[in-house]
C-alpha positions in Angstrom: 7.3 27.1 -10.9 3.3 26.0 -11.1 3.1 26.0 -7.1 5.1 29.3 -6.8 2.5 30.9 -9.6 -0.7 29.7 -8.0 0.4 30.6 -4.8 0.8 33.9 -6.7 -2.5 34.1 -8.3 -4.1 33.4 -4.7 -2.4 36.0 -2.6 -3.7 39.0 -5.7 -6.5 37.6 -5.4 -7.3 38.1 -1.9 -5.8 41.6 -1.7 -7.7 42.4 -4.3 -10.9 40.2 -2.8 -10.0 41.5 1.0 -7.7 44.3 1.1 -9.1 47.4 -1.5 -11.9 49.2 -0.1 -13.0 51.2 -3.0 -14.9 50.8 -6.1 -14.4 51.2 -9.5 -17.4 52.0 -12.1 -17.0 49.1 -14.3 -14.9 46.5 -12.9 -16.0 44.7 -9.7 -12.4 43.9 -7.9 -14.4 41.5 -5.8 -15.4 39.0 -8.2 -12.0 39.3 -9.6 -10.2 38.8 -6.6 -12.3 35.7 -6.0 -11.7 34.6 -9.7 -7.8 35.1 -8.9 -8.3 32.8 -5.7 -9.7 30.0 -7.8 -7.2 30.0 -9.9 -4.4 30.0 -8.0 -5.8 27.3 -5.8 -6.6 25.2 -9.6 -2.9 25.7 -10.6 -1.6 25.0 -7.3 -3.2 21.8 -7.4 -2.1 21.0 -10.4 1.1 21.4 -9.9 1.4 19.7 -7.3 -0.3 16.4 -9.2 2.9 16.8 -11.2 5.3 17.1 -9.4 4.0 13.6 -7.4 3.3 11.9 -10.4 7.0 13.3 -11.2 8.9 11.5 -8.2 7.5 7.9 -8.2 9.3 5.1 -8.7 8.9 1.5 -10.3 10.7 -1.8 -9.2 10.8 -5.0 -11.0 12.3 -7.8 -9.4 12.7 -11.2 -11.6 13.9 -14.4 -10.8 15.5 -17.3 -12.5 17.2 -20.4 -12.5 20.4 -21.0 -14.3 20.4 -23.9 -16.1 23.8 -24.9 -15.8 24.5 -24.7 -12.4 21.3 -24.6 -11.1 22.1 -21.7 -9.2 19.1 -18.9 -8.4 19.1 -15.9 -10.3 18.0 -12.5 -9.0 17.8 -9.0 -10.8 16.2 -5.8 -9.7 15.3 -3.1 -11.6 14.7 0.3 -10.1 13.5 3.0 -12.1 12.7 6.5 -11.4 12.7 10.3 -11.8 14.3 12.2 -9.8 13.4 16.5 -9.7 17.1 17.1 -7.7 
C-alpha cells in the first residue's frame, strides 16, 4: 500500500507542478506540486526498504556427530517471511 501511495503523492504532484497553468493569489501550486513529488518519491522509497527487508531469509546449517554411532549429523534451518 506505501508504494501505491507514493506513487500517488508523485503523479498530484506533477500535475499540479506541470499540468495547471494558472495561478492562485495565495497558494503557489508549483512549490506544492514539487513538495508532493518529494514525498511521494520519500514514501516510495521507503516502502520499498520494507518490503526487501520483509522477504529475506536466514539459513542455519549445524553439524554434529552422534556419539553412539558415530554417524554425522546434519540439520538446516530455514527461516523466512514470506508477503504471499
Amino acid at each position: 500500500m506505501g508504494i501505491g501511495t507514493g506513487i500517488f503523492l508523485f503523479v498530484v504532484g506533477a500535475i499540479l507542478a506541470f499540468a495547471l497553468n494558472f495561478q492562485l493569489a495565495a497558494i503557489n501550486l508549483h512549490l506544492i506540486g514539487y513538495i508532493l513529488m518529494g514525498a511521494g518519491v520519500v514514501v516510495f522509497l521507503i516502502s520499498l526498504v520494507l518490503v526487501l527487508r520483509r522477504r529475506s531469509t536466514v539459513s542455519t546449517t549445524r553439524s554434529a556427530v552422534d556419539p553412539a554411532s558415530n554417524e554425522r549429523i546434519v540439520q538446516q534451518e530455514t527461516k523466512g517471511d514470506s508477503i504471499l
